[in-house]
C-alpha positions as CSV (number, residue, x, y, z in Angstrom):
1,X,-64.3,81.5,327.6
2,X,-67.2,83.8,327.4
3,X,-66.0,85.7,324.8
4,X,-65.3,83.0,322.9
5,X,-68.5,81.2,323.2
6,X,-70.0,84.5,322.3
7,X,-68.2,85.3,318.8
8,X,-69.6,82.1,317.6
9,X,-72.5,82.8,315.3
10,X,-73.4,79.0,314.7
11,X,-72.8,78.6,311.1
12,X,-71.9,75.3,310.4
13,X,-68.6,76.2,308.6
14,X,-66.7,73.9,311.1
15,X,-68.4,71.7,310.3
16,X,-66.8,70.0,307.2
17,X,-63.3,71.1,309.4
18,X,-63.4,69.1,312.4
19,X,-61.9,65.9,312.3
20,X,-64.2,64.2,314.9
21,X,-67.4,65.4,313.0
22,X,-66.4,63.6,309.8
23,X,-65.6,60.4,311.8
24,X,-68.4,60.6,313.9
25,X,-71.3,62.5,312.2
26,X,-72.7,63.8,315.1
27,X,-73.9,67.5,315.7
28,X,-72.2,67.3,319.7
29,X,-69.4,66.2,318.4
30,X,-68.4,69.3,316.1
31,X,-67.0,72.5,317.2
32,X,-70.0,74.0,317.1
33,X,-72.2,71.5,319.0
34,X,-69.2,71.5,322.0
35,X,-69.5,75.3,322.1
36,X,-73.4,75.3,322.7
37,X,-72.3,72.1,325.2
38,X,-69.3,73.8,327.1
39,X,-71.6,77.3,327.3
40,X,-74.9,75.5,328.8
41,X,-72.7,74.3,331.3
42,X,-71.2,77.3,332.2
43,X,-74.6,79.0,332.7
44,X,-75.4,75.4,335.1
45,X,-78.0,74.2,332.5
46,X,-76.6,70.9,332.2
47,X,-73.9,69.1,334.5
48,X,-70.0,68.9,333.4
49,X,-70.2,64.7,333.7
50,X,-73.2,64.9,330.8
51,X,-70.7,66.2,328.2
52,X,-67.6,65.1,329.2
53,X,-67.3,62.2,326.4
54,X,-67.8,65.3,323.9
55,X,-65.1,67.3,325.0
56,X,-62.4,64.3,325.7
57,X,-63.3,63.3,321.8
58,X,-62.2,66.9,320.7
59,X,-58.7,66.3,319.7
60,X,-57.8,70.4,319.9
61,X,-56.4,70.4,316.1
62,X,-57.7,73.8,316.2
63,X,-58.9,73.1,312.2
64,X,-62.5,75.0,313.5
65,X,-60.5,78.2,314.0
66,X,-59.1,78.2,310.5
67,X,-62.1,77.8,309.3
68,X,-64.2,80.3,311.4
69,X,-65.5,83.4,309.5
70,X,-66.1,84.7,312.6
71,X,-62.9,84.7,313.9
72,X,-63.9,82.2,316.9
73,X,-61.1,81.8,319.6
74,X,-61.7,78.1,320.2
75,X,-58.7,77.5,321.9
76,X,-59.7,80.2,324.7
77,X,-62.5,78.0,325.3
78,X,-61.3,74.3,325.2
79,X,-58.7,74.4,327.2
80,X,-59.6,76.3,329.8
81,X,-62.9,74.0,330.2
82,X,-61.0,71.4,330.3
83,X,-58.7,73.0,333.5
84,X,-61.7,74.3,334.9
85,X,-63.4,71.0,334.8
86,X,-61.0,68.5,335.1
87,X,-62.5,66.5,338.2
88,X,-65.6,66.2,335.6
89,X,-63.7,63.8,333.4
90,X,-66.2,61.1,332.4
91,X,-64.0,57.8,332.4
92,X,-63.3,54.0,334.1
93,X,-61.0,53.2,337.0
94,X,-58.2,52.5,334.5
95,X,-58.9,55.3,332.3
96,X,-58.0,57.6,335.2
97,X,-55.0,55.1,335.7
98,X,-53.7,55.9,332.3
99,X,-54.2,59.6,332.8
100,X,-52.1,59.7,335.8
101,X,-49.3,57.3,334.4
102,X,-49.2,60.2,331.6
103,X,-49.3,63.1,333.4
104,X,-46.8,61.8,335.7
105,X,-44.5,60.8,332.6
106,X,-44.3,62.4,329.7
107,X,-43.1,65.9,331.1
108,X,-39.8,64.3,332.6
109,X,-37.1,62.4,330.2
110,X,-35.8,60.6,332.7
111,X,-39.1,58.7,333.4
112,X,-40.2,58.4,329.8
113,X,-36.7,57.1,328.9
114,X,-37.6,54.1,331.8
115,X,-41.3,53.5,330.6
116,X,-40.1,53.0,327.5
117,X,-37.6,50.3,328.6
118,X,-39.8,48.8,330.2
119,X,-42.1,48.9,328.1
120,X,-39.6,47.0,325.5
121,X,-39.1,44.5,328.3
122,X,-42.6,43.9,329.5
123,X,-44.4,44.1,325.6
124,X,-44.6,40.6,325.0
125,X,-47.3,40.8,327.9
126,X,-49.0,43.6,326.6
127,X,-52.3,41.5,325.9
128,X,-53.0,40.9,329.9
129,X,-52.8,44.6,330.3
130,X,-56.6,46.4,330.9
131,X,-57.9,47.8,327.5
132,X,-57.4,51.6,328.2
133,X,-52.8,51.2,329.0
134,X,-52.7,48.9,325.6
135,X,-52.5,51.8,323.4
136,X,-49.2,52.8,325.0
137,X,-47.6,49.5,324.7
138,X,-48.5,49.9,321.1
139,X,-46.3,53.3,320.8
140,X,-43.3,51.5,322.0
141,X,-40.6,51.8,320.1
142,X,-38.2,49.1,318.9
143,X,-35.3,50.8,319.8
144,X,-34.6,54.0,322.0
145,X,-31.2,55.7,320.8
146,X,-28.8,56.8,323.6
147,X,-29.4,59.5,325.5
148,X,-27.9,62.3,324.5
149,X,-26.7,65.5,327.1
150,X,-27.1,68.7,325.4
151,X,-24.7,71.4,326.7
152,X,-25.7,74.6,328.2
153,X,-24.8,77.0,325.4
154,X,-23.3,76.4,322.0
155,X,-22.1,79.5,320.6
156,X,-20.7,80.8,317.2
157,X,-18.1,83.6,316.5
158,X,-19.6,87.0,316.0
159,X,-23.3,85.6,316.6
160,X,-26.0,87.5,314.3
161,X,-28.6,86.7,316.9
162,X,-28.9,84.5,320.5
163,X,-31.4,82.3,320.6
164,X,-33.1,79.7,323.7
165,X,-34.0,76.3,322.5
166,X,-36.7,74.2,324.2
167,X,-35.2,70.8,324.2
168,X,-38.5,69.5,325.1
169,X,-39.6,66.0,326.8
170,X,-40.3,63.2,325.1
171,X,-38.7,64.5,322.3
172,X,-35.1,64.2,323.8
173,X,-35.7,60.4,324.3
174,X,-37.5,59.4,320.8
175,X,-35.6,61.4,318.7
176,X,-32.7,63.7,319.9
177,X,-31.1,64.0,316.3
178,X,-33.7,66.8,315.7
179,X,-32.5,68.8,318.8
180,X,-29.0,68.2,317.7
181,X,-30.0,69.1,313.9
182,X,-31.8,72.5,315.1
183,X,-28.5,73.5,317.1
184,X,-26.1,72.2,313.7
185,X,-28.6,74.4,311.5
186,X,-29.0,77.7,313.8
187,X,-25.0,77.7,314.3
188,X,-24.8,77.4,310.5
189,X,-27.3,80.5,310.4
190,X,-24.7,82.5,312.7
191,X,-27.1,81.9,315.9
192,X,-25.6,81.1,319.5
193,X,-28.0,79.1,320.8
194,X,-28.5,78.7,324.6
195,X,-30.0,75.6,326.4
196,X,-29.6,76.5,329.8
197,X,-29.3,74.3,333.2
198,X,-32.0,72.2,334.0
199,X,-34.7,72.8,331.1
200,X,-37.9,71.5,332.5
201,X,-41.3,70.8,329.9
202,X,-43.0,73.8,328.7
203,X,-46.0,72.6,330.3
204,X,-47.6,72.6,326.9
205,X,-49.1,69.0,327.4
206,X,-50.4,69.6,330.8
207,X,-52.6,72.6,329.6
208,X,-54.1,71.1,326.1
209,X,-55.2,67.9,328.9
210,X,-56.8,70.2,331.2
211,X,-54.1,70.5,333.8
212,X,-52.9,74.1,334.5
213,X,-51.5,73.7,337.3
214,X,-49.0,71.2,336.6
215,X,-48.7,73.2,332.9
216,X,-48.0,76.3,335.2
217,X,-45.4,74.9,337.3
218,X,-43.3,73.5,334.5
219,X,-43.6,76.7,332.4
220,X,-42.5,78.7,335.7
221,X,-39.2,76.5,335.5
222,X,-37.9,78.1,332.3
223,X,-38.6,81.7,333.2
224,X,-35.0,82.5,334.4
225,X,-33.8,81.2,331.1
226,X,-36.5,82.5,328.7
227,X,-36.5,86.2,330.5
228,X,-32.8,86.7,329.5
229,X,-32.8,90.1,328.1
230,X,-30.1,89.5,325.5
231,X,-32.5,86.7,323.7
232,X,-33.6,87.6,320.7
233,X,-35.9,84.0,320.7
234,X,-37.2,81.4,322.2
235,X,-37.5,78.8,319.9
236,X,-39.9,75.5,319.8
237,X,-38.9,72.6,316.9
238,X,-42.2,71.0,318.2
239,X,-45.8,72.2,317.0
240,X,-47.4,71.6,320.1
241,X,-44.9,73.0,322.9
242,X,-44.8,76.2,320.3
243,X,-48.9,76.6,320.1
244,X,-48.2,75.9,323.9
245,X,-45.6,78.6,324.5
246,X,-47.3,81.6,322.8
247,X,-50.9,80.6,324.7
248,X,-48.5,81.6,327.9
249,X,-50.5,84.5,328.5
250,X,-53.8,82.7,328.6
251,X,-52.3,79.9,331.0
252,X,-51.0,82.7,333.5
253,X,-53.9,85.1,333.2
254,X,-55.0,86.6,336.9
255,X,-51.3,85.4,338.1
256,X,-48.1,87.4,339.5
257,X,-46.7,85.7,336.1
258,X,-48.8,86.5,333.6
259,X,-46.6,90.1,332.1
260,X,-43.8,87.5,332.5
261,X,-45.8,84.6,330.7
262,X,-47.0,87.3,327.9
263,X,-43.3,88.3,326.9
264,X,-42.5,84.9,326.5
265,X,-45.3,84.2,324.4
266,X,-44.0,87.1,322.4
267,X,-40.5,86.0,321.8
268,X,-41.3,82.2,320.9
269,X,-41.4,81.2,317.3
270,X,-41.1,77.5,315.3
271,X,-37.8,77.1,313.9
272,X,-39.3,77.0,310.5
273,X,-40.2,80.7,311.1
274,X,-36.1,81.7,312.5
275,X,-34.2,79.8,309.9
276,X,-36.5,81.9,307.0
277,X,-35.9,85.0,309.0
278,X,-31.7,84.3,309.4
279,X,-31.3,83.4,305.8
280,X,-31.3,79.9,305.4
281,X,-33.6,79.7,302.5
282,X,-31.6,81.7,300.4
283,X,-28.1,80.1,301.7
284,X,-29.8,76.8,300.4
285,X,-31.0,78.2,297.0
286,X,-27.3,79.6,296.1
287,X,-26.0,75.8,297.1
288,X,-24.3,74.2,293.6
289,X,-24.3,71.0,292.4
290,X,-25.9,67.9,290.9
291,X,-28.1,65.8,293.2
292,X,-30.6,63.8,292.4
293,X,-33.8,64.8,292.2
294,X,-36.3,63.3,295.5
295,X,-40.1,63.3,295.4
296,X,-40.9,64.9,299.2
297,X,-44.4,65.3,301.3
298,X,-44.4,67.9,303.6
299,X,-47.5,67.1,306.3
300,X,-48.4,70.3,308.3
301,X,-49.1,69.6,312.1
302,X,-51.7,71.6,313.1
303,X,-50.4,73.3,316.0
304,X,-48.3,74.9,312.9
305,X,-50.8,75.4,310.6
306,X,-53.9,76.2,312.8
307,X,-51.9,76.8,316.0
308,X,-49.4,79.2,315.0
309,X,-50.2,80.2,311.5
310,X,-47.3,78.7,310.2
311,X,-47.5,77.1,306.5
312,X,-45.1,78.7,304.1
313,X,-42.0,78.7,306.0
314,X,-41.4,75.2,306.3
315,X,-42.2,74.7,302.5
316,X,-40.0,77.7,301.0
317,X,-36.9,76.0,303.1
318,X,-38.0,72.8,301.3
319,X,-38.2,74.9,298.3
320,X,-34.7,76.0,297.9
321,X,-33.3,72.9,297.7
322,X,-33.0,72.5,294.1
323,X,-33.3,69.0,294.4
324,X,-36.9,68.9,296.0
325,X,-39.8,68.1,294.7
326,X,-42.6,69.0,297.2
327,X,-45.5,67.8,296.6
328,X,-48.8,68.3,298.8
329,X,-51.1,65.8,300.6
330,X,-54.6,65.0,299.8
331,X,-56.4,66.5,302.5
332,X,-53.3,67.7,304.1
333,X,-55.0,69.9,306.0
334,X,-57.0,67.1,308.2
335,X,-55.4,66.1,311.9
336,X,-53.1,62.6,311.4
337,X,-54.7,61.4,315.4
338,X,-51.3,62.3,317.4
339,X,-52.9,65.6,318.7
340,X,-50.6,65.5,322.1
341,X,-51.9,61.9,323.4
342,X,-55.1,61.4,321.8
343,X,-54.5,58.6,320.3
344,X,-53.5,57.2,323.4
345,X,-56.6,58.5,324.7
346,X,-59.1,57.7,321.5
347,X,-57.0,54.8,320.0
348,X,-59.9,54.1,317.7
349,X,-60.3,57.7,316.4
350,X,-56.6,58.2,316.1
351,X,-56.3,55.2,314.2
352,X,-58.5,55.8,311.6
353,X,-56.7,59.2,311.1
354,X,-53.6,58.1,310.8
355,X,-54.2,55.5,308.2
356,X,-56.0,58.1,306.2
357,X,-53.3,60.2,306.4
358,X,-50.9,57.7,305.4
359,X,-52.4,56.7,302.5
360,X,-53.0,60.4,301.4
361,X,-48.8,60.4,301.6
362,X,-48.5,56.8,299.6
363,X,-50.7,58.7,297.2
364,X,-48.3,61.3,296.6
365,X,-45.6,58.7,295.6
366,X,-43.3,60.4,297.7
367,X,-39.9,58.9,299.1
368,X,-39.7,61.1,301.9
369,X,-42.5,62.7,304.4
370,X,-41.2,65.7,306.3
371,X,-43.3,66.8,309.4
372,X,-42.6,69.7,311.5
373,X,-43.7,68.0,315.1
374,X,-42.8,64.8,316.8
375,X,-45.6,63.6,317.3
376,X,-47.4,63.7,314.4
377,X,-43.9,61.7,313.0
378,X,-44.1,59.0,315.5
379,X,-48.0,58.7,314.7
380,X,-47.0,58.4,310.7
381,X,-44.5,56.3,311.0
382,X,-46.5,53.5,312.6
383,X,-49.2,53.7,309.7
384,X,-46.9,54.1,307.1
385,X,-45.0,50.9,308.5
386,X,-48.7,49.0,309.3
387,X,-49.1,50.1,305.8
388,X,-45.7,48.0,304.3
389,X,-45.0,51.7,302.7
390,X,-41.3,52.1,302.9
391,X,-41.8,55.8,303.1
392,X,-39.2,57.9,305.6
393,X,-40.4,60.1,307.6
394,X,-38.3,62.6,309.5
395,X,-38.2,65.9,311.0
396,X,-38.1,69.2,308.8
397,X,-34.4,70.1,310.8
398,X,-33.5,66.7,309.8
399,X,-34.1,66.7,306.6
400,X,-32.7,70.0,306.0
401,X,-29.7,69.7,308.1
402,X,-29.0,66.4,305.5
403,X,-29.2,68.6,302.2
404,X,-26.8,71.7,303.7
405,X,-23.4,71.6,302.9
């Protein structure tokens, strides 16, 4: 954290960056005003409780990093304030409600899958519920498709590489098409890919809410499976459980895990990154025949693009498809208000991002919107659908895995 609060020179180039500034207009909260907030109270000159609003309204998009000339770690300072100051966490009795409900949620399948039934059975009541749970009635789907049971290992003949999947949480519930898409794409690529027993969350959610304990523990699960010598990857089809993964050996630092955490962090990529690197760009560029041409957005999720540096991958895939024709968003760069659960945690905020960034994507007259994280899909949909676009939006494996043949 020091080091980080130390590289910043206080220039104002975050400024114009930061999602929260251009809503809010306010110098505390920017990137650089939260620095000069998080480091006076780390030297005790103010108290945790007297900035906590300004940190919680930070949604971690990581934009300020991007655009630091200085080279500014930000997310070696965020984070770990937030773990380290947790019990500081300005908010009403049923705002800590709602934190608990999430934390003890979201990491497991099993319990998502039966908040979100009960959600469908209980929405109709959703206006006696306190102001702070009513955002998540509001991301309640209409319909939850079956579960699906991924098997431990789904191998190819004369593999050209072995790779370890994170299935991920929520993910497995709202949309397991993409895990079964990855799989169907990485086999096609000549990639065994290995899911292992008992795949717990990455932890990845925990630690970008200021919980490293709990994002310790579930990380620790996967160790067994992720320290296989004969991996080549580990591999994330979600931006924020891959920005997650490869901040391992910030999460572990000081503990009998962190050399283990730090290899990991080494071997993880997005799946946009493996499929370039096993060919699949130029297997879809030598495909033949006539298709029709489609109009596509491709929206980068900034745990990609800021969080993992990863923005021509994704749109070289999209590329070679003859067919494409990828077009950019307005703005592009600017958070959509997912950001993990922010916009369960800032409705208002969220929501004004969101419908900015649909309306950047209606702008492009596009007929499909491919996103490389789930929840920056789930958050576009709903605008896009508040919106009356008819827009589909879908996962880059999905979309991909529907033009190879």
């Amino acid at each position: 954290m020091a080091e980080a609060i130390e590289t910043c020179v206080h220039c104002g180039f975050c400024l114009p960056a930061c999602p929260t500034y251009q809503e809010l207009g306010q110098e505390t909260d920017s990137p650089r005003g939260r620095i000069l907030l998080m480091k006076q109270v780390l030297e005790e000159e103010l108290e945790p409780e007297n900035i906590s609003s300004h940190i919680d309204q930070c949604l971690g998009c990581l934009a300020c990093e991007t655009a630091c000339p200085s080279g500014v770690k930000y997310r070696d300072l965020i984070s770990p304030y937030r773990s380290s100051h947790a019990a500081a966490r300005s908010g009403s009795f049923w705002e800590r409600i709602r934190d608990r409900i999430v934390s003890a949620t979201l990491p497991y399948p099993g319990r998502v899958r039966l908040a979100l039934l009960l959600g469908r059975l209980t929405r109709f009541l959703s206006f006696l519920a306190p102001g702070p749970l009513r955002p998540m009635t509001g991301l309640v789907p209409d319909s939850i498709p079956p579960r699906v049971k991924l098997a431990q290992q789904y191998p190819v003949d004369q593999p050209t590489a072995r790779v370890a999947l994170l299935a991920g949480c929520a993910q497995q519930v709202l949309a397991p098409e993409i895990n079964l898409q990855t799989i169907r794409l990485l086999n096609h690529c000549g990639a065994t890919v290995v899911i292992g027993k008992n795949q717990s969350c990455c932890g990845a959610l925990s630690w970008h809410n200021g919980h490293v304990d709990q994002a310790r523990k579930l990380a620790a699960k996967n160790f067994d499976l992720f320290q296989d010598p004969q991996l080549d990857w580990i591999v994330t089809n979600a931006a924020g459980c891959g920005s997650g993964m490869q901040e391992y050996d910030v999460i572990f630092s000081g503990t009998d895990q962190s050399a283990e955490a730090a290899e990991i962090a080494q071997k993880t990529l997005d799946i946009s990154m493996l499929l370039v690197r096993l060919g699949l760009a130029d297997r879809l560029n030598q495909q033949t025949g006539d298709q029709p041409k489609i109009r596509v957005a491709y929206q980068d999720a900034c745990h990609l693009w800021n969080g993992q540096n990863v923005r021509q991958a994704p749109r070289s895939l999209l590329q070679a498809l003859r067919e494409v024709e990828l077009c950019e968003l307005p703005g592009g760069e600017t958070c959509c208000g997912s950001a993990g659960i922010y916009n369960i945690e800032q409705p208002e905020i969220a929501g004004q991002l969101g419908q900015k960034k649909a309306e950047a994507v209606i702008a492009t007259g596009a007929e499909v919107l491919v996103t490389g994280n789930i929840g920056c899909l789930v958050q576009l949909q709903n605008h896009l659908k508040t919106l009356g676009s008819k827009i589909r939006v879908m996962h880059l494996v999905e979309f991909l895995a529907s033009r190879v043949r």
